[in-house]
C-alpha positions in Angstrom: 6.2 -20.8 -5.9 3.1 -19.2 -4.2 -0.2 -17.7 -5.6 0.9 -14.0 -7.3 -1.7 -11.1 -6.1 -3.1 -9.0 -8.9 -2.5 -5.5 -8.0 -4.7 -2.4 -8.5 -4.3 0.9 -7.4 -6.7 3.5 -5.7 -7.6 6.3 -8.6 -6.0 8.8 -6.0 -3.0 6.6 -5.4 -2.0 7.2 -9.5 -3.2 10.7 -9.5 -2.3 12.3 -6.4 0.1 9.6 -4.0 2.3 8.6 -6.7 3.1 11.9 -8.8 4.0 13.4 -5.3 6.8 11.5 -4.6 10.6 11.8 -6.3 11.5 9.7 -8.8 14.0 7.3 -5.8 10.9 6.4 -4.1 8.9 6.0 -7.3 10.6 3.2 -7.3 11.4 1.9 -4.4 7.9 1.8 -3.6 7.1 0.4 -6.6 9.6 -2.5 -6.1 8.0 -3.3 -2.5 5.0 -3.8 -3.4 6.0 -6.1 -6.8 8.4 -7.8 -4.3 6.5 -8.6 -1.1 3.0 -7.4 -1.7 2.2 -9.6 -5.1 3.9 -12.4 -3.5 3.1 -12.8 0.1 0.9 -9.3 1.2 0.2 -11.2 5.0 4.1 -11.7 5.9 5.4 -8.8 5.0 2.3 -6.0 6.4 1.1 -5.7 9.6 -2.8 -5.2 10.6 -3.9 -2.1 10.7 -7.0 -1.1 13.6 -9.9 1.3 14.4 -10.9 3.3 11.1 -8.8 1.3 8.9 -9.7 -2.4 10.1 -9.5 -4.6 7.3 -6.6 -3.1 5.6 -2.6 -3.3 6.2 0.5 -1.3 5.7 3.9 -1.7 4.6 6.5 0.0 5.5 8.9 1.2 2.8 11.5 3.6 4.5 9.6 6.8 5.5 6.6 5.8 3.5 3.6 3.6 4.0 1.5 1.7 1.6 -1.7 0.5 3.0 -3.7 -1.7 1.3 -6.6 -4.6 1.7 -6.2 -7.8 0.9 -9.1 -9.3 -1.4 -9.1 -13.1 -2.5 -6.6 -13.1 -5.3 -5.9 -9.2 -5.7 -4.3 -6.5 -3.4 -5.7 -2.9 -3.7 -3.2 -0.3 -2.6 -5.7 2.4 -1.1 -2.7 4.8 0.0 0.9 5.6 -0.4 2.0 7.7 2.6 5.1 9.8 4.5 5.1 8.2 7.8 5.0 11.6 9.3 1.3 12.2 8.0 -1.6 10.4 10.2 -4.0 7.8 8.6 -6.9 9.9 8.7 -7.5 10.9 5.1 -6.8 7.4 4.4 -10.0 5.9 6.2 -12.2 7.9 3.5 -10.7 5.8 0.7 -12.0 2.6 1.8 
């Protein structure tokens, strides 16, 4: 088995992104990122560019996390609905 990512979480992610969303993709969400992001972050995100350079996102159905990769931890900087633009995100970084 691989190296395990420790994860943290953006203070806005707990108190704003998170409470947000229902309690379905509470978890769903939360099972993505246990499942793919703690294990292998580089497979299963894609590269994000201009403002957000250094960070990646992950799609989990309508939603995206984005988050930077760091030596042995992942910080999840946002939890999004696909249908809202990455702007708000860059000021999180």
């Amino acid at each position: 088995m691989g190296m395990r990512y420790v994860i943290s979480l953006h203070h806005i992610v707990t108190t704003r992104d998170i409470p947000k969303l229902d309690a379905f993709w509470r978890h769903t969400i939360r099972d993505g990122i246990r499942e793919k992001l703690a294990s292998k972050p580089e497979l299963y995100g894609k590269p994000l560019r201009n403002t957000l350079k250094g960070c990646w996102g992950l799609r989990v159905g309508d939603y995206r996390v984005i988050y930077k990769i760091e030596t042995s931890s992942v910080r999840i900087i946002a939890v999004i609905h696909r249908s809202r633009g990455y702007g708000e995100v860059a000021s999180r970084v």
